[in-house]
Backbone as a printed PyTorch tensor [residue, N CA C, xyz], in Angstrom:
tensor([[[ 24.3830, -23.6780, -15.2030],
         [ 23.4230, -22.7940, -14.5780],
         [ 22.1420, -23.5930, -14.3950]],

        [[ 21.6680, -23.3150, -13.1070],
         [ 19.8300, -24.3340, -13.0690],
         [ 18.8910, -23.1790, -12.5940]],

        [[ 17.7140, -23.6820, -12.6370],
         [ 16.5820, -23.0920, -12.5020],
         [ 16.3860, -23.1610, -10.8580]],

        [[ 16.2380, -22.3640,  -9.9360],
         [ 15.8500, -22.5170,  -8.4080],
         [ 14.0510, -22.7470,  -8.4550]],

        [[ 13.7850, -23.4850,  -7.0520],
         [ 12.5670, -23.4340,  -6.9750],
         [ 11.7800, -22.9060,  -7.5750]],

        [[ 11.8260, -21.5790,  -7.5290],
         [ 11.0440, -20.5610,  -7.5930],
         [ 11.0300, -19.7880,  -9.1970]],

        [[ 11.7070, -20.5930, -10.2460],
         [ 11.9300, -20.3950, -11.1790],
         [ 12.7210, -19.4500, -11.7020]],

        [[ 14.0690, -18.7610, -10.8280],
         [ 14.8670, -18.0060, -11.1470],
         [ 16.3970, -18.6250, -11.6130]],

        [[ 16.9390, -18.2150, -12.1980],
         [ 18.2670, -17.8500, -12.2830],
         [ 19.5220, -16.5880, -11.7150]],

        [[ 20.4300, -17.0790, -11.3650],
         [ 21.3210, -16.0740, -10.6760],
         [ 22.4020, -15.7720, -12.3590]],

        [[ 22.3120, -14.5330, -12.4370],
         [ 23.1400, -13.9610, -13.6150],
         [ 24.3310, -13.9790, -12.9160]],

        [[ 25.7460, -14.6920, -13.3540],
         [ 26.7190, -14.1970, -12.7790],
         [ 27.1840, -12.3560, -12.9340]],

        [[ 27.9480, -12.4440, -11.7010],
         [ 28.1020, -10.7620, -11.6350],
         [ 29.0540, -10.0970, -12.9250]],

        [[ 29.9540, -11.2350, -13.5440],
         [ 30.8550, -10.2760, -14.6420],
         [ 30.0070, -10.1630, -15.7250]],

        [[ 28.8850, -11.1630, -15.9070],
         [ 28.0800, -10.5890, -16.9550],
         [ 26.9490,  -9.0860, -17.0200]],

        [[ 26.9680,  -9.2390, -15.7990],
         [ 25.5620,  -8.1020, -15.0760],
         [ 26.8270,  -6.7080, -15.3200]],

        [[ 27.8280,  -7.0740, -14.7610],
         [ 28.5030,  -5.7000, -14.7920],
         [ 28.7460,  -5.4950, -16.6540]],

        [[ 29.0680,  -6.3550, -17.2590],
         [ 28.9590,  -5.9820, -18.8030],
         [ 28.5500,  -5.7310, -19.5260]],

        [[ 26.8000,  -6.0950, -18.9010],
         [ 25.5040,  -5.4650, -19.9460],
         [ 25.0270,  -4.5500, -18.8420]],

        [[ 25.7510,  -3.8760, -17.9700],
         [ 25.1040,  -2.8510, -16.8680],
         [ 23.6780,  -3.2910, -16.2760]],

        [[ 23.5090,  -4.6920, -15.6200],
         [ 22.4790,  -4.8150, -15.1400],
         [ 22.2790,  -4.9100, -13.6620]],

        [[ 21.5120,  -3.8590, -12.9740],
         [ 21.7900,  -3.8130, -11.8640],
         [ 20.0680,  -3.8810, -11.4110]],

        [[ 20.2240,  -3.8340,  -9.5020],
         [ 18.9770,  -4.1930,  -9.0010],
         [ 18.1480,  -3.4510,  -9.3260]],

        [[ 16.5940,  -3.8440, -10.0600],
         [ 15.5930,  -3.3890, -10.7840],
         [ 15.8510,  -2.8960, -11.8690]],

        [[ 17.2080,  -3.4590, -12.5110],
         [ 17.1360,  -3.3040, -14.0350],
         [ 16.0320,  -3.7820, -14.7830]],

        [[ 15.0540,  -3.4720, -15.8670],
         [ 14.1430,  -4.1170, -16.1410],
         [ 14.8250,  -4.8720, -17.6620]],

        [[ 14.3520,  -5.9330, -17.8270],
         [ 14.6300,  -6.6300, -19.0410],
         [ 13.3150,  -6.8490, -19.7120]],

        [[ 13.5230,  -7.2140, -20.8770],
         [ 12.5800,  -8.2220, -21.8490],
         [ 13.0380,  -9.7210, -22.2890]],

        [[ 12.3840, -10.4220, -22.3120],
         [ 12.5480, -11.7370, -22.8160],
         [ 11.4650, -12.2860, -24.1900]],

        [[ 12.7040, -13.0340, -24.6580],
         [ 11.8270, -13.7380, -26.1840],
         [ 12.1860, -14.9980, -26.0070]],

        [[ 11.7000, -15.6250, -26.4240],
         [ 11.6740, -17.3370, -26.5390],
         [ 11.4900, -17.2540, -28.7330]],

        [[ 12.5190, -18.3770, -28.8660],
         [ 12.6220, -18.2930, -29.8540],
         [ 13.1300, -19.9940, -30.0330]],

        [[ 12.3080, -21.0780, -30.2160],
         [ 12.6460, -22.1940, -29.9220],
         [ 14.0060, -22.8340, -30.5930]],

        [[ 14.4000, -23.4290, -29.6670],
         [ 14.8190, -23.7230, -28.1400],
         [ 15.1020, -23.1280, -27.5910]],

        [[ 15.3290, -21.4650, -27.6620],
         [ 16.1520, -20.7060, -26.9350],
         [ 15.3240, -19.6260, -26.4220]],

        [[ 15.7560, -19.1530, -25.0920],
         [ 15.0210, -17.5740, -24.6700],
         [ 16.8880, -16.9950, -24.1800]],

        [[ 16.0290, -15.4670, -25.0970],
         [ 17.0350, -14.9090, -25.0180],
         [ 16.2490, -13.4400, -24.3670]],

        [[ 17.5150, -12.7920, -23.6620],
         [ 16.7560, -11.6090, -22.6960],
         [ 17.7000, -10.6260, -23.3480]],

        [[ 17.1750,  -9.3070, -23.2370],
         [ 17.9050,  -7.8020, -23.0790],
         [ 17.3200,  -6.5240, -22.1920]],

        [[ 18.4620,  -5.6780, -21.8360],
         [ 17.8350,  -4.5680, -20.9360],
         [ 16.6240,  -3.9700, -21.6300]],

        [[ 15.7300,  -3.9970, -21.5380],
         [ 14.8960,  -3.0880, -22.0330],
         [ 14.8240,  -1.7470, -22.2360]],

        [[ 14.5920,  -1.1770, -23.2790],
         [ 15.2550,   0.4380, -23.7790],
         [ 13.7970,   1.1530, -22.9450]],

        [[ 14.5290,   2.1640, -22.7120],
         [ 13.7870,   3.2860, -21.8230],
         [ 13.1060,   4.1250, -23.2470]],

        [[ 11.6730,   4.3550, -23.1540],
         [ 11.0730,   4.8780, -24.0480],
         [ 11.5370,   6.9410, -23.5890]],

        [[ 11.1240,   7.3300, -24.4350],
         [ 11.1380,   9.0300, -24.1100],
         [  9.8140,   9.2020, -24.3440]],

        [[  9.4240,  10.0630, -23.1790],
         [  7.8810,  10.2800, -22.6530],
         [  8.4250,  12.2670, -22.4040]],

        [[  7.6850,  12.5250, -22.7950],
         [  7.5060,  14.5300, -22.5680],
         [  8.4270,  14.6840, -21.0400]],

        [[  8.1090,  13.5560, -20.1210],
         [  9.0720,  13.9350, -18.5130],
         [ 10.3280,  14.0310, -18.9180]],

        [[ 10.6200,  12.9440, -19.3830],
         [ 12.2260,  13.0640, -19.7210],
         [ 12.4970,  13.9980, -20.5640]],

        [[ 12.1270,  14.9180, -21.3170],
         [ 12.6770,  16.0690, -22.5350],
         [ 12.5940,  17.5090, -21.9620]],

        [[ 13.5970,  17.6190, -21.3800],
         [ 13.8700,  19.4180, -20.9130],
         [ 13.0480,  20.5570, -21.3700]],

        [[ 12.3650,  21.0520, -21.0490],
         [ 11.7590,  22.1730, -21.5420],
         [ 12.7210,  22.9970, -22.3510]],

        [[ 12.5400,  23.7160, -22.9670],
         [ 13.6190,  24.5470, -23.7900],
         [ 13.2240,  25.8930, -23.0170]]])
């Protein structure tokens, strides 16, 4: 895998389909030397998302 110009990487697709990452999935990244490691970022619960009762 390399870095493009523009400093991206292309995730292959069987991995994207395995951690469900799709267009404008948002992630987080850590760097943890030598390594950066990423995950989907968890959706917080805010009052919108919780049904009124």
């Amino acid at each position: 895998m390399k870095i493009n110009t523009e400093g991206q990487i292309a995730i292959p697709l069987d991995i994207q389909d395995q951690l469900g990452l799709f267009p404008n999935t948002e992630i987080q990244l850590e760097v943890t030397n030598p390594r950066l490691r990423f995950a989907k970022k968890q959706r917080s619960l805010t009052s919108a998302s919780i049904p009124a009762s």
